[in-house]
N, CA, C and O atoms as a GROMACS GRO file, in nm:
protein
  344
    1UNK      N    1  -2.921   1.675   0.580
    1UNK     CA    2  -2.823   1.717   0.480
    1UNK      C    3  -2.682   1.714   0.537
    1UNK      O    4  -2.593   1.665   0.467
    2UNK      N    5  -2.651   1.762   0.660
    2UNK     CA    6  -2.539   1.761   0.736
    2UNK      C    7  -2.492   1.659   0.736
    2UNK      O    8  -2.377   1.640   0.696
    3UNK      N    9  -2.580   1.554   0.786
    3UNK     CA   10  -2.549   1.392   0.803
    3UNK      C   11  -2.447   1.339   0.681
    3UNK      O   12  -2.335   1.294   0.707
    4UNK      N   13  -2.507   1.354   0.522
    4UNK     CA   14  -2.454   1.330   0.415
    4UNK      C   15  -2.336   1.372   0.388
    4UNK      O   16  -2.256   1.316   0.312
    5UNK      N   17  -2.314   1.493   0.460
    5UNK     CA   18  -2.168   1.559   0.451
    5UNK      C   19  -2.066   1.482   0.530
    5UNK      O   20  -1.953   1.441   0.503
    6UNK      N   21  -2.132   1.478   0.624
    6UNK     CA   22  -2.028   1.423   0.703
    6UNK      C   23  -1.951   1.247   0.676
    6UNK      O   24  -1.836   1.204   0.674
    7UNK      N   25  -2.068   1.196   0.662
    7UNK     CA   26  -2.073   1.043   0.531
    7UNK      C   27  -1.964   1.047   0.483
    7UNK      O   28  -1.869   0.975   0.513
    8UNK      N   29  -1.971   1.181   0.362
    8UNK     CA   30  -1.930   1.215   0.246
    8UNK      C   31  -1.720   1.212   0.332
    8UNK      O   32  -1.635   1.124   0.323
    9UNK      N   33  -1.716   1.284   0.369
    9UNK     CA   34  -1.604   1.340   0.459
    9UNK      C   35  -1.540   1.226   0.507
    9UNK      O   36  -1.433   1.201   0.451
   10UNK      N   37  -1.590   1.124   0.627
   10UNK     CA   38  -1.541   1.016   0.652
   10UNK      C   39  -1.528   0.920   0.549
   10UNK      O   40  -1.482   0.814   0.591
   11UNK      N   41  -1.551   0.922   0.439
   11UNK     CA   42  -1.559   0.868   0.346
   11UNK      C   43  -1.461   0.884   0.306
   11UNK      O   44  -1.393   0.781   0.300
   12UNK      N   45  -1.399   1.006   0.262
   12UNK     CA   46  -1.283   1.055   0.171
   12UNK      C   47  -1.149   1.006   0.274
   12UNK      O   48  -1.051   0.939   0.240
   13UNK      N   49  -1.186   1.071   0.429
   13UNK     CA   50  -1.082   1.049   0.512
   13UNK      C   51  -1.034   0.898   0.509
   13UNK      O   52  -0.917   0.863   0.525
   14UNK      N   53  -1.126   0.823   0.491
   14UNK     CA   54  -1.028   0.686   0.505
   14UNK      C   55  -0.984   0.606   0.362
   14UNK      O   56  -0.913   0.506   0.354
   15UNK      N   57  -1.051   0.684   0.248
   15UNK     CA   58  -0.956   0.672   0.150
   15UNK      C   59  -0.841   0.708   0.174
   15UNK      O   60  -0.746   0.631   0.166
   16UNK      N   61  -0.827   0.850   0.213
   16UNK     CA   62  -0.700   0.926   0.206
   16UNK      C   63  -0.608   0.782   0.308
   16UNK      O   64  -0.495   0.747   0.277
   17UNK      N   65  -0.669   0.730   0.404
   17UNK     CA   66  -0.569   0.696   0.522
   17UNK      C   67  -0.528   0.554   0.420
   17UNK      O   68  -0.409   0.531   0.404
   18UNK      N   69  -0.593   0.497   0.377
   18UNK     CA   70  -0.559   0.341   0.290
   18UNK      C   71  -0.444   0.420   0.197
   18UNK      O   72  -0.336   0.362   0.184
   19UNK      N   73  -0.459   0.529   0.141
   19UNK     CA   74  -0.358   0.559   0.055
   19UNK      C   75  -0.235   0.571   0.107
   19UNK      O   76  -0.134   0.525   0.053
   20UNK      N   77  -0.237   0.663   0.269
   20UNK     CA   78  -0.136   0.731   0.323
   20UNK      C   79  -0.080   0.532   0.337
   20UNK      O   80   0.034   0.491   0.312
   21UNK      N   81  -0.159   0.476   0.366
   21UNK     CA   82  -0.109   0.328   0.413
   21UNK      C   83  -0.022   0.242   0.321
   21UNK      O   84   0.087   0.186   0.330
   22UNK      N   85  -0.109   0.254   0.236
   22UNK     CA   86  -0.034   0.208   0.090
   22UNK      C   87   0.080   0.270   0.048
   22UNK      O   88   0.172   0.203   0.000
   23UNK      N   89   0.090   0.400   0.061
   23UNK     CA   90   0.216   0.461   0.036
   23UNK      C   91   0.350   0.410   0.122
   23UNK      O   92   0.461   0.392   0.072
   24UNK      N   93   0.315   0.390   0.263
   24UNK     CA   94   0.406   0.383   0.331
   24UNK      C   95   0.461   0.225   0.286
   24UNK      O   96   0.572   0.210   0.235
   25UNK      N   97   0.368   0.109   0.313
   25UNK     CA   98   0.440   0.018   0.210
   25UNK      C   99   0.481   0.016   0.112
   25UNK      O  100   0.530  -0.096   0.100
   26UNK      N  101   0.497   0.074   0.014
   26UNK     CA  102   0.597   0.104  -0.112
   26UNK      C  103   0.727   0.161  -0.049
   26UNK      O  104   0.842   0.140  -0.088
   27UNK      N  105   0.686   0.235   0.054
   27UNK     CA  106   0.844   0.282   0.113
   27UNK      C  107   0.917   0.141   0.138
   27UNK      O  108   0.983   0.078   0.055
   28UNK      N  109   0.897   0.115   0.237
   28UNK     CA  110   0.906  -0.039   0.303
   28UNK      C  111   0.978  -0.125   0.162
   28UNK      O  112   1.089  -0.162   0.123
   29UNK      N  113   0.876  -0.126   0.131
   29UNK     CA  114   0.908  -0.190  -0.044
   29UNK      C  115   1.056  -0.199  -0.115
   29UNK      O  116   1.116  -0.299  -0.154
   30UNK      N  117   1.101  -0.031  -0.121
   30UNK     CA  118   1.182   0.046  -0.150
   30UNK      C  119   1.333  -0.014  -0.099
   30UNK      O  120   1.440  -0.054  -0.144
   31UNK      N  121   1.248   0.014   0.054
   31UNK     CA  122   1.401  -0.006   0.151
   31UNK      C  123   1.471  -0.117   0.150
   31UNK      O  124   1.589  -0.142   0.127
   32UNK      N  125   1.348  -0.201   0.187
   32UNK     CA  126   1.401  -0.369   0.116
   32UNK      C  127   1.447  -0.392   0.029
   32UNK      O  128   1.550  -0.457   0.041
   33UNK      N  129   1.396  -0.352  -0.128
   33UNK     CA  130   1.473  -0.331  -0.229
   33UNK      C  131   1.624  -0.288  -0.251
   33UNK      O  132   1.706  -0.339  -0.326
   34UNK      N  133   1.636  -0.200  -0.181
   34UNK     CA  134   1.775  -0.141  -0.149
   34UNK      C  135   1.863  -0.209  -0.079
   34UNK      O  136   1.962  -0.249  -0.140
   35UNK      N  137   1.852  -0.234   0.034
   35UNK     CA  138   1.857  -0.332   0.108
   35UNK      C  139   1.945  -0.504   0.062
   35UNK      O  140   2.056  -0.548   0.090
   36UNK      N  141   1.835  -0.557  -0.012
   36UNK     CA  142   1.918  -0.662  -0.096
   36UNK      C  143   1.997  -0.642  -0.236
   36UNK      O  144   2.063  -0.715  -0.310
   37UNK      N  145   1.961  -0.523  -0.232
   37UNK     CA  146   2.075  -0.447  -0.375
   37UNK      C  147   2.212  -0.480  -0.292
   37UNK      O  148   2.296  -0.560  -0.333
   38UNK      N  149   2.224  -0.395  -0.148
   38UNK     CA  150   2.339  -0.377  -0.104
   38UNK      C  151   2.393  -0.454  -0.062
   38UNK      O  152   2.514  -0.435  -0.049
   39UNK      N  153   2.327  -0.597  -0.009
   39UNK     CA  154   2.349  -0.753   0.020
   39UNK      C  155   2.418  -0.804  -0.060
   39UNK      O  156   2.516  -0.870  -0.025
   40UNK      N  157   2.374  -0.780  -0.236
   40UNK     CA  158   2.440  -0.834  -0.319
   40UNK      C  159   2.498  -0.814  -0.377
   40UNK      O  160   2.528  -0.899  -0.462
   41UNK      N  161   2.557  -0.695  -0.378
   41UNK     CA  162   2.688  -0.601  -0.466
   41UNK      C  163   2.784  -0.640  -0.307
   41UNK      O  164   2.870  -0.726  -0.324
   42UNK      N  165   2.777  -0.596  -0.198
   42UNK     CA  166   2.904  -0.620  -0.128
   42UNK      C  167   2.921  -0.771  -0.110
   42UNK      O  168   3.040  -0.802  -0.118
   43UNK      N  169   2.837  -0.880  -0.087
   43UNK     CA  170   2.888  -1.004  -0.054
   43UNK      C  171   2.903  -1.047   0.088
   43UNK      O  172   2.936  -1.145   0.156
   44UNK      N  173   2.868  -0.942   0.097
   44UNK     CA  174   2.889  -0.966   0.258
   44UNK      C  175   2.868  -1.049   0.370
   44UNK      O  176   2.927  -1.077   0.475
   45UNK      N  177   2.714  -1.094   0.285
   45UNK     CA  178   2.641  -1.181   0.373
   45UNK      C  179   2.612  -1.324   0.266
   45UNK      O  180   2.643  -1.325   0.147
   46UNK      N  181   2.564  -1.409   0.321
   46UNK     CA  182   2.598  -1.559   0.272
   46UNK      C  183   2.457  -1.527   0.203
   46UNK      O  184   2.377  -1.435   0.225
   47UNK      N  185   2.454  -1.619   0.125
   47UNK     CA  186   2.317  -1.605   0.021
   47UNK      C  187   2.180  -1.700   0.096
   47UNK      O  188   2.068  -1.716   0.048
   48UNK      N  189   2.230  -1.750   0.224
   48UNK     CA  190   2.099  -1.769   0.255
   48UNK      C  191   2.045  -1.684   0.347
   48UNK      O  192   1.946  -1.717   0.413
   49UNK      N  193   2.103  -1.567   0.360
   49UNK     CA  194   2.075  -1.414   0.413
   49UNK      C  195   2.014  -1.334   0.336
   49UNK      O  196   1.908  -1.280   0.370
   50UNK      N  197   2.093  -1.305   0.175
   50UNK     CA  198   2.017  -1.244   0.093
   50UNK      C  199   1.920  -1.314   0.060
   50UNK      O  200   1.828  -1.233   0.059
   51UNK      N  201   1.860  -1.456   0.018
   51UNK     CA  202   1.713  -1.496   0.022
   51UNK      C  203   1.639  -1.431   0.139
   51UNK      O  204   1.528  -1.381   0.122
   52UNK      N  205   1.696  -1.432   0.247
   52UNK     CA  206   1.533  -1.430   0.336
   52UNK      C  207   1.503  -1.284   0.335
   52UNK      O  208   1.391  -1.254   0.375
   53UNK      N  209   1.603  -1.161   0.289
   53UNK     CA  210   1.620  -1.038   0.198
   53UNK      C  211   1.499  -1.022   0.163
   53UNK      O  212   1.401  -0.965   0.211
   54UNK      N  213   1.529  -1.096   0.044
   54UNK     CA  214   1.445  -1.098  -0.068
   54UNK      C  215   1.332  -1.113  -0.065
   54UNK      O  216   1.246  -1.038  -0.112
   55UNK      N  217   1.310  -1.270   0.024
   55UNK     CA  218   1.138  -1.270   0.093
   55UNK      C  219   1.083  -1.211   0.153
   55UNK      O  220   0.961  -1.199   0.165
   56UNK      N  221   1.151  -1.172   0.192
   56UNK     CA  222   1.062  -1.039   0.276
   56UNK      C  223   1.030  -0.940   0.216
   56UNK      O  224   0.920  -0.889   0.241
   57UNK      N  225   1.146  -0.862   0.088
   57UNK     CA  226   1.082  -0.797   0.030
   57UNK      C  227   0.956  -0.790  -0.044
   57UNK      O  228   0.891  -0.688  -0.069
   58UNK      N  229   0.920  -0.958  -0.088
   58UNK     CA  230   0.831  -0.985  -0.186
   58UNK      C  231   0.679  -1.002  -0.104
   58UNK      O  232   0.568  -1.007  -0.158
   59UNK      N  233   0.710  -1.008   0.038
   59UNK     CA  234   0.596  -1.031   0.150
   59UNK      C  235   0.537  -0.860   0.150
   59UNK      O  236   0.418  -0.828   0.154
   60UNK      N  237   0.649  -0.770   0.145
   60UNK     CA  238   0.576  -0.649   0.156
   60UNK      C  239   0.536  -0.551   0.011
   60UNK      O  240   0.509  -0.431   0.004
   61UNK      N  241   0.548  -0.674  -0.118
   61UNK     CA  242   0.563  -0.600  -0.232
   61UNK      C  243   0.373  -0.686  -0.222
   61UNK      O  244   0.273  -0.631  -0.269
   62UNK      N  245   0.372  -0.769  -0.180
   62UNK     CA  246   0.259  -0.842  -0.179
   62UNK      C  247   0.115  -0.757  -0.092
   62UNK      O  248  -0.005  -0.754  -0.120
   63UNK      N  249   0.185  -0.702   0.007
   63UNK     CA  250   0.092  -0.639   0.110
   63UNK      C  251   0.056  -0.476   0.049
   63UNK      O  252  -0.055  -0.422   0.060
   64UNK      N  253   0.164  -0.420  -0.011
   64UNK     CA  254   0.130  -0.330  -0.063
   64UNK      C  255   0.052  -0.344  -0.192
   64UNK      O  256  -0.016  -0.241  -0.197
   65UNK      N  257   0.025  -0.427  -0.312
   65UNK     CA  258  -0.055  -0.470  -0.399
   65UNK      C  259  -0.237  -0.485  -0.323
   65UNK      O  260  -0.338  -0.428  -0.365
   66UNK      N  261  -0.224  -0.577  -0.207
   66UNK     CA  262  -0.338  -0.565  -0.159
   66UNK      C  263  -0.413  -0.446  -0.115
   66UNK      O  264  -0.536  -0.434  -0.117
   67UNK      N  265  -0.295  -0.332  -0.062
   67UNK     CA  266  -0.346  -0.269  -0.032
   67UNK      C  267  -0.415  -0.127  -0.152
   67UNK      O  268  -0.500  -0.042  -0.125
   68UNK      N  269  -0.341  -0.146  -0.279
   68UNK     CA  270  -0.374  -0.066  -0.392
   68UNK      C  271  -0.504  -0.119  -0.434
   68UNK      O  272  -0.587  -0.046  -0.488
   69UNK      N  273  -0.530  -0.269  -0.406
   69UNK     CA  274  -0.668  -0.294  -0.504
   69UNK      C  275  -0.785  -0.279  -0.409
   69UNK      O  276  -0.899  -0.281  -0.454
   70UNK      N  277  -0.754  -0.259  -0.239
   70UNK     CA  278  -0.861  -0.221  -0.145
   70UNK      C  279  -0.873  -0.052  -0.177
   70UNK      O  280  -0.988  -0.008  -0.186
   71UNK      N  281  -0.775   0.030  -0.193
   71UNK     CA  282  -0.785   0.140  -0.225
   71UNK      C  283  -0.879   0.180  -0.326
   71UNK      O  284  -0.954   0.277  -0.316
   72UNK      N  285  -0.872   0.110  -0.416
   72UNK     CA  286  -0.939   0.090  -0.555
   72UNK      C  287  -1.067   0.079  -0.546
   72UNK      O  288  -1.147   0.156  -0.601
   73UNK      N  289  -1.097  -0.024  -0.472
   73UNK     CA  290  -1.234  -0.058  -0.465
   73UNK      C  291  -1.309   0.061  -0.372
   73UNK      O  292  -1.421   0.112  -0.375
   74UNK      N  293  -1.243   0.070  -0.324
   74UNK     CA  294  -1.308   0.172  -0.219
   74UNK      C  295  -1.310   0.282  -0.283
   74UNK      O  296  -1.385   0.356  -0.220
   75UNK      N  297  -1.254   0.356  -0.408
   75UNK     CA  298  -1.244   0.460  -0.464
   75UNK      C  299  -1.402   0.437  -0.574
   75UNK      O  300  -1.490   0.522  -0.587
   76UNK      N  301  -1.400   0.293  -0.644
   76UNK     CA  302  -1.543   0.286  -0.730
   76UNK      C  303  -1.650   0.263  -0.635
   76UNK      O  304  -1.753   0.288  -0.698
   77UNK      N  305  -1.676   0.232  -0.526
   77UNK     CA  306  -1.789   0.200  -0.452
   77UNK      C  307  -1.785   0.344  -0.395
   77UNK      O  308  -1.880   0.381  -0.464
   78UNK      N  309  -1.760   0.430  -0.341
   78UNK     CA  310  -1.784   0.620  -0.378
   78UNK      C  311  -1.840   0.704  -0.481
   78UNK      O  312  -1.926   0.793  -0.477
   79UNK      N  313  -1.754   0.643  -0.596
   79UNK     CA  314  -1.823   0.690  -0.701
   79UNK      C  315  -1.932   0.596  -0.735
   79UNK      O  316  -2.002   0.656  -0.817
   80UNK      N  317  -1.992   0.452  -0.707
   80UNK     CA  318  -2.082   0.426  -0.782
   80UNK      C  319  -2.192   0.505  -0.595
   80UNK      O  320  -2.296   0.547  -0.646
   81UNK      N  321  -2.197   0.516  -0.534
   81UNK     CA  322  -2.261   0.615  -0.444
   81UNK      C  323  -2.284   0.708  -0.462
   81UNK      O  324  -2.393   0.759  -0.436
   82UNK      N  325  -2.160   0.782  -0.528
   82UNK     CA  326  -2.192   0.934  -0.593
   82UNK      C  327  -2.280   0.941  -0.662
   82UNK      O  328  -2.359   1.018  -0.609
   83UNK      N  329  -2.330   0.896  -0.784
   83UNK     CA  330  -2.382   0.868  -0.910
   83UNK      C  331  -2.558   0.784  -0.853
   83UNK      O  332  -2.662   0.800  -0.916
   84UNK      N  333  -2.552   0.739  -0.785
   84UNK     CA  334  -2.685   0.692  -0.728
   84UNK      C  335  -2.749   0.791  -0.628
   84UNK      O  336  -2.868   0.784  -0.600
   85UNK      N  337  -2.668   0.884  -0.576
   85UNK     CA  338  -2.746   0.994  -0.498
   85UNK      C  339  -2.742   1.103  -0.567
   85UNK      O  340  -2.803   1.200  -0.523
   86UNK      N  341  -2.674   1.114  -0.688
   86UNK     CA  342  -2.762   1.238  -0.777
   86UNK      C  343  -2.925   1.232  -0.839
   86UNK      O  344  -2.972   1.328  -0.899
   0.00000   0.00000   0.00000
């Protein structure tokens, strides 16, 4: 019975950590976002600066998406576990 708990526990814990993970790329996300906001209101920098900005932002808007639909899955494969050990 212990065993199952503990399952149960590491289970949740590395949801929680994909989330804590996922969260932090949306930060990332964010900053970049900001980032080429401020690229392109001052002018500052030549526009083949603000492109590679931009790509990059879209590299980590990309990594964080992956990481919401691994979250995901990992959230229904729990519950379809839950539901088979009742």
């Amino acid at each position: 019975m212990w065993f199952v708990e503990v399952q149960r526990f590491a289970e949740k814990k590395r949801i929680t950590q994909r989330f804590a993970e996922g969260q932090r790329f949306a930060e990332r996300k964010k900053n970049y976002a900001e980032r080429c906001t401020e690229l392109a209101e001052c002018g500052a920098q030549s526009k083949e600066k603000m492109t590679l900005c931009f790509a990059e932002g879209q590299r980590f808007a990309e990594r964080k998406k992956n990481y919401t639909e691994r979250c995901t899955e990992l959230a229904e494969c729990v519950t379809q576990r839950r539901r088979k050990g009742s």
